[in-house]
Rosetta silent file (secondary structure, phi, psi, omega in degrees, C-alpha in Angstrom):
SEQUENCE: XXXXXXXXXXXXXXXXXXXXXXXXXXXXXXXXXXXXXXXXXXXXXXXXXXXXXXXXXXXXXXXXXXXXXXXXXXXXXXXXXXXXXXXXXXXXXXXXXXXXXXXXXXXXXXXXXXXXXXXXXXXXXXXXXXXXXXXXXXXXXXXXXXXXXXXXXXXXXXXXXXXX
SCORE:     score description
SCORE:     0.000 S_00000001
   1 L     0.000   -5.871 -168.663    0.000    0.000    0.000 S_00000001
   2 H   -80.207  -28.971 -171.722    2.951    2.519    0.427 S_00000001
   3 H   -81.239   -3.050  156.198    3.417    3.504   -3.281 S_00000001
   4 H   -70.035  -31.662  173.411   -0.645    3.901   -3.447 S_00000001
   5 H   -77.834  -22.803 -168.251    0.248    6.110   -0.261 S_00000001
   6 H   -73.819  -67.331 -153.914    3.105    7.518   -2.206 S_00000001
   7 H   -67.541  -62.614 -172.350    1.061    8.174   -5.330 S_00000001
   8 H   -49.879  -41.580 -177.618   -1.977    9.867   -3.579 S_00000001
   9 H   -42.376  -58.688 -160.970    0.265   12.163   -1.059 S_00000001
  10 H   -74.048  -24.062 -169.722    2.072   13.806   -4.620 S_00000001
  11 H   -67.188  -73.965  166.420   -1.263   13.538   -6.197 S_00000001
  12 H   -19.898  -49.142 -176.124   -3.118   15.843   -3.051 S_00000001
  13 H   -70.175  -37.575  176.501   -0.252   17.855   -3.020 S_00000001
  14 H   -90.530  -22.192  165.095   -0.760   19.074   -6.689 S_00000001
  15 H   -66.265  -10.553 -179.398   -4.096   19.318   -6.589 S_00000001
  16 H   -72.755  -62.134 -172.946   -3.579   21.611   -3.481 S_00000001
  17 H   -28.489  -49.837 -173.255   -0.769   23.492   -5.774 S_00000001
  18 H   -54.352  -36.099 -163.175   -3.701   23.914   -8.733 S_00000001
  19 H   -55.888  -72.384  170.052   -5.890   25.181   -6.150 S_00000001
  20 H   -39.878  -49.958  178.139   -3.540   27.856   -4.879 S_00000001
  21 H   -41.557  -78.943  164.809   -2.339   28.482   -8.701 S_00000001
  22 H   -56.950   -6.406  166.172   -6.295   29.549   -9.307 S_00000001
  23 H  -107.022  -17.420  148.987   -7.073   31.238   -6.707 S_00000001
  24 H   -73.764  -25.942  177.327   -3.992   33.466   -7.257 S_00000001
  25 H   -79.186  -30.687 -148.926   -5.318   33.928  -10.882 S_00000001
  26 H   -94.055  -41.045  164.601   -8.798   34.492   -9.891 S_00000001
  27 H   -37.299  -63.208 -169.621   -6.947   37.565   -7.619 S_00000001
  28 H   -45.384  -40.403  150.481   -4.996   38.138  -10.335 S_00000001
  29 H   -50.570  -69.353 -167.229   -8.212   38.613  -13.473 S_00000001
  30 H   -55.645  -45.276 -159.980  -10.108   40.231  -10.939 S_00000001
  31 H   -56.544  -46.797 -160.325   -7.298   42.707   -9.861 S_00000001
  32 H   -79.899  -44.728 -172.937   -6.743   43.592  -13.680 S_00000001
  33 H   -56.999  -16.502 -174.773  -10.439   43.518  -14.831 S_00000001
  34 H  -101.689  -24.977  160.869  -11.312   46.111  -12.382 S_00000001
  35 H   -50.085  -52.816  162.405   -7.777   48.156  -13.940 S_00000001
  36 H   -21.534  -86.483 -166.417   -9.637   47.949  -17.275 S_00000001
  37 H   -52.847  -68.588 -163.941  -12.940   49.005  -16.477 S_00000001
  38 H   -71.304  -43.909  159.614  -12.556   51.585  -14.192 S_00000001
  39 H   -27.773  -84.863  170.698   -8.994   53.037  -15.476 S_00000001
  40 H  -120.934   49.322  169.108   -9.118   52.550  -18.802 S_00000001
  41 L    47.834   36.339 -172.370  -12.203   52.423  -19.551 S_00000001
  42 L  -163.089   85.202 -176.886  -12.190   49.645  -21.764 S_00000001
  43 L   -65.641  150.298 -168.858  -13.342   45.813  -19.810 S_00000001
  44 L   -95.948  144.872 -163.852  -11.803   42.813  -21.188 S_00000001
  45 L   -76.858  -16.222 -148.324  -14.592   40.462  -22.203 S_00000001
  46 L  -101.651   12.863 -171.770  -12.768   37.241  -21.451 S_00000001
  47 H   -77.558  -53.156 -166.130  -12.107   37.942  -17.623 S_00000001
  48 H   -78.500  -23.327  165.719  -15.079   36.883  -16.324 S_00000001
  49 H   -87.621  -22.663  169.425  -15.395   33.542  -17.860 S_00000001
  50 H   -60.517  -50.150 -178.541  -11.765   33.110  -17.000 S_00000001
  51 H   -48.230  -37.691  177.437  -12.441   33.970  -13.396 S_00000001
  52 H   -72.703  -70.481  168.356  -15.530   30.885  -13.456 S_00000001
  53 H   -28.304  -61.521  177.276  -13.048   28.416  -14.591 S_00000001
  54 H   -57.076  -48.999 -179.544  -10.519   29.337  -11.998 S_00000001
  55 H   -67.978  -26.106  148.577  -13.247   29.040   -9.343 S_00000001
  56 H   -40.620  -67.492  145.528  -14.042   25.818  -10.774 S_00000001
  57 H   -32.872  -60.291  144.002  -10.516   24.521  -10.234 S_00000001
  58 H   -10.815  -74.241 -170.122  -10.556   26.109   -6.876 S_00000001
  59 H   -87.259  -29.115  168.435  -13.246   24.382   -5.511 S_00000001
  60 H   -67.912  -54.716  177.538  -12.933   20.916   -6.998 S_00000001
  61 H   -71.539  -27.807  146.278   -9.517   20.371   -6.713 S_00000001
  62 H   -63.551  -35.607  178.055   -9.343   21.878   -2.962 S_00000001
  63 H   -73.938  -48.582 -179.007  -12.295   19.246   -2.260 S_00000001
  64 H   -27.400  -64.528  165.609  -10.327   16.873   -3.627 S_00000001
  65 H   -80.308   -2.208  178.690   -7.632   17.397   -1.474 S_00000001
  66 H   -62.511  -39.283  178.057  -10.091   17.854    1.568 S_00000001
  67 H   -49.755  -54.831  174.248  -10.646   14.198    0.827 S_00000001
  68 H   -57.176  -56.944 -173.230   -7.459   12.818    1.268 S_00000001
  69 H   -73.073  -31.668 -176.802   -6.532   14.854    4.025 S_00000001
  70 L   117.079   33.784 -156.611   -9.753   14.069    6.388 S_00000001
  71 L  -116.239  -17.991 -172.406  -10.379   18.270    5.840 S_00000001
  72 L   -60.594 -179.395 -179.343  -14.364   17.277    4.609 S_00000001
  73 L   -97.410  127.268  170.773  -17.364   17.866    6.947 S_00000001
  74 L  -112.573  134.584  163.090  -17.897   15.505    9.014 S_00000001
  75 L   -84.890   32.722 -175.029  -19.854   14.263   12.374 S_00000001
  76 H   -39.880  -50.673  169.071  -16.754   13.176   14.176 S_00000001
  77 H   -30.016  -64.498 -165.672  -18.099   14.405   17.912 S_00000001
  78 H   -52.185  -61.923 -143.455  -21.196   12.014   17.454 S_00000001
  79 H   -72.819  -47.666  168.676  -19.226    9.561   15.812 S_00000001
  80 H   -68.707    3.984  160.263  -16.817    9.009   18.370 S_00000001
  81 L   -59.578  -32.916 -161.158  -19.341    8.518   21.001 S_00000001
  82 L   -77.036  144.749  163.821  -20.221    5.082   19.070 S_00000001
  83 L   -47.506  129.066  163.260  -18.322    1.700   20.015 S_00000001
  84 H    -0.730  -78.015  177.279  -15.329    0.817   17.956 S_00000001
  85 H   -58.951  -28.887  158.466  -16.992   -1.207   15.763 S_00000001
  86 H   -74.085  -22.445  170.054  -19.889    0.998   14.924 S_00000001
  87 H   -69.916  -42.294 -171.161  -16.880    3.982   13.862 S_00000001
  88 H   -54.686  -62.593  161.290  -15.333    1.297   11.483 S_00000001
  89 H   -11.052  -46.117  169.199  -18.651    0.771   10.209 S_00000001
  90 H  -102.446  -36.978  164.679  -19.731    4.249    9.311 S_00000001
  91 H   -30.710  -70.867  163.910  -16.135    4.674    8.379 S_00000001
  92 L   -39.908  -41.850 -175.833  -16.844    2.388    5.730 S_00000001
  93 H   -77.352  -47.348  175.257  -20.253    3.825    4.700 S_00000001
  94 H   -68.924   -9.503 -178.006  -18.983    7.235    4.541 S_00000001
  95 H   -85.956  -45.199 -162.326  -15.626    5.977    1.985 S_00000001
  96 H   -62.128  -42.406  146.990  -18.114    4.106    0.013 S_00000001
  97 H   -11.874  -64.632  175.088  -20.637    7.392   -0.665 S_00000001
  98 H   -59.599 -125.571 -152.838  -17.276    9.420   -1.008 S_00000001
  99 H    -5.569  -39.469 -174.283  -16.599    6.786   -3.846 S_00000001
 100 H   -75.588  -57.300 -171.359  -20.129    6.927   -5.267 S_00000001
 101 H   -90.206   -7.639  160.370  -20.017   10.364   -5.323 S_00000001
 102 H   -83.969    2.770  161.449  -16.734   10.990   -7.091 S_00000001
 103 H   -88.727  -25.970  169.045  -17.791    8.552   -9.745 S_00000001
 104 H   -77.293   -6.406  164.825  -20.925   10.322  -10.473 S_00000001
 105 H   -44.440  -66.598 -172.080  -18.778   13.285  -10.238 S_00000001
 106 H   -73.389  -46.121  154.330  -16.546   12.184  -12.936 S_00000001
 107 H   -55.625  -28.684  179.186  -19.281   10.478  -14.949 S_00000001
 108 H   -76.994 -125.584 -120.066  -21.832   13.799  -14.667 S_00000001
 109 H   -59.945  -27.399  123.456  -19.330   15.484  -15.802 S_00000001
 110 H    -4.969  -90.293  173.733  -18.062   13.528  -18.334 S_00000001
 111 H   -65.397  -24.385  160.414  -21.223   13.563  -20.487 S_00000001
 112 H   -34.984  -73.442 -169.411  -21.415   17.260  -19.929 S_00000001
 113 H   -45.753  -64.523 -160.495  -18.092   17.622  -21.415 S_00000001
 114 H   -50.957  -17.263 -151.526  -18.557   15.189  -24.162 S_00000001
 115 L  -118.500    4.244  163.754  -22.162   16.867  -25.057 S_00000001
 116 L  -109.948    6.363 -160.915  -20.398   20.413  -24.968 S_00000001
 117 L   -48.422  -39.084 -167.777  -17.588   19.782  -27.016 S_00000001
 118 L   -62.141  -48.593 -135.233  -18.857   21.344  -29.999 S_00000001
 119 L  -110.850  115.645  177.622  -19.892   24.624  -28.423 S_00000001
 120 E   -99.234  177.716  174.796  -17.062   27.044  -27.797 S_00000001
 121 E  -105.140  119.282 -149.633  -16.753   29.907  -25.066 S_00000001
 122 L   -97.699   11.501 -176.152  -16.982   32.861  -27.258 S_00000001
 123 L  -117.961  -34.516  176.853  -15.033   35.414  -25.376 S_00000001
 124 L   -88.953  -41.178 -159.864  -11.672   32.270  -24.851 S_00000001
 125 L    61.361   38.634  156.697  -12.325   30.309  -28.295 S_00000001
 126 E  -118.900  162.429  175.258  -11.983   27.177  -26.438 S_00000001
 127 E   -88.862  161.540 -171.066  -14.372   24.797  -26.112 S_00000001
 128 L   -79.370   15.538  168.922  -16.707   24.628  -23.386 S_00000001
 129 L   -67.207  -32.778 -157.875  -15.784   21.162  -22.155 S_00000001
 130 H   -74.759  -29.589 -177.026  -12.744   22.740  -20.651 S_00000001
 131 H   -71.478   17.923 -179.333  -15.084   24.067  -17.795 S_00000001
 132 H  -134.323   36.064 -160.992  -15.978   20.445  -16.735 S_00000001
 133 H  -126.133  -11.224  156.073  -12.627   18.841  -17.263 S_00000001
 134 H   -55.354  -72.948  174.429  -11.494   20.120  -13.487 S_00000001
 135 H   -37.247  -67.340 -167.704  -14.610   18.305  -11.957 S_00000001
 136 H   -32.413  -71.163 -133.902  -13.520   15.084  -14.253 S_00000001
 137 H   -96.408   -0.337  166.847  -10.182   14.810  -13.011 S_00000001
 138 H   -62.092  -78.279 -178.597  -11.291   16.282   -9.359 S_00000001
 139 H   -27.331  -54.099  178.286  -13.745   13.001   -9.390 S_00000001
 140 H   -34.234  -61.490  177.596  -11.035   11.091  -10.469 S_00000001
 141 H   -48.354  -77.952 -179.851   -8.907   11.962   -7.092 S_00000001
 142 H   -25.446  -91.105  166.536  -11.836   11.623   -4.802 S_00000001
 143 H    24.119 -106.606  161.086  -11.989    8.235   -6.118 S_00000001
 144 H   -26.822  -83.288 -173.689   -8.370    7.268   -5.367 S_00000001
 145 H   -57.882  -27.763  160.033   -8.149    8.972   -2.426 S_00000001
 146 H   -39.935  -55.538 -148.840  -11.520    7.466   -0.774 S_00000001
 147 H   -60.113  -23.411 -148.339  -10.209    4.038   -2.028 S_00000001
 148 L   -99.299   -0.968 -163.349   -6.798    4.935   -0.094 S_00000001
 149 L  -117.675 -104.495 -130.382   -9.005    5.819    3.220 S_00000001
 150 L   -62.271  -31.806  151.309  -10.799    2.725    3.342 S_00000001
 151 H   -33.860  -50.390  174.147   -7.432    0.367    2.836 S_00000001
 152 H   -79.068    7.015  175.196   -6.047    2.177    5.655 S_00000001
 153 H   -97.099  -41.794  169.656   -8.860    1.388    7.729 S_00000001
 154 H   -78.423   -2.248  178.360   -8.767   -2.348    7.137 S_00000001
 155 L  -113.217   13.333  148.532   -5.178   -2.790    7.217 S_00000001
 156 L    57.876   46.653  170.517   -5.718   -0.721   10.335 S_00000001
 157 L  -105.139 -141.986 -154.047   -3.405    2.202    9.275 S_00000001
 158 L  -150.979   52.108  179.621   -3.024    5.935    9.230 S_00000001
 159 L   -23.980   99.470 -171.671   -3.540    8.165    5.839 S_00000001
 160 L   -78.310  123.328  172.213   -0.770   10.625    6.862 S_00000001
 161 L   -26.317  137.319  156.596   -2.100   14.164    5.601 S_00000001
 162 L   -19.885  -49.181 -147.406   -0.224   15.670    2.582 S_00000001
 163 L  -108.457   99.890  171.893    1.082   18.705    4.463 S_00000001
 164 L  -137.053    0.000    0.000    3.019   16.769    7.610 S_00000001
């Protein structure tokens, strides 16, 4: 399990990096878009669909890594009131959900993409698939990292956080 432990750690870790990367851009678009408008009078069209991508990227790819690290919302208080065997238990119920729901992540999103390909974003001249291709490879993670939470519960180990 360590190079699955290996693999996920560097994976979390860049998806943190993307996060941070976009949310410095989404400063960065905003900072300039309001330099435009109000300056020089003349707003750039393509800012604000840039800025929705980047927020996109943000929040998926920060969830992502929320996953791994144990950073989601949770009822831990409650939960640790429960007998040993009833935490493992809901342990389990909550990886498989987290599993469930990054594949319908990655599948919803998926068929999005594939059913937008055609259709560009008319201020980037890319197509609009690229806004669901975060989510894809967000899902993707979740995945992994779920799968990597519920190993370490039956081999009765310790997902060490990313940032340690």
């Amino acid at each position: 399990m360590q190079w699955f432990t290996d693999l996920n750690a560097r994976l979390s870790r860049w998806a943190l990096y993307i996060a941070v990367a976009a949310l410095l851009g989404i400063v960065g678009v905003v900072i300039c878009s309001v330099f435009w408008r109000y300056v020089l009078n003349n707003a750039p069209a393509w800012s604000e669909q840039v800025a929705l991508i980047l927020v996109i990227c943000v929040a998926m790819f920060g969830a992502a890594a929320g996953v791994r690290d144990e950073g989601h919302i949770g009822m831990e208080s409650l939960v640790g009131l429960l007998p040993k065997k009833m935490q493992f238990w809901i342990g389990n119920i909550v990886g498989f959900f987290t599993i469930v729901f990054g594949v319908a992540v990655t599948w919803g999103c998926g068929r999005m993409a594939e059913a937008v390909w055609n259709i560009g974003i008319p201020t980037l001249g890319i197509s609009e698939a690229w806004r669901y291709a975060p989510c894809i490879v967000s899902g993707i993670l979740i995945v992994l990292f779920s799968i990597e939470h519920l190993i370490a519960m039956y081999t009765n180990e310790k997902v060490v956080p990313s940032w340690h």
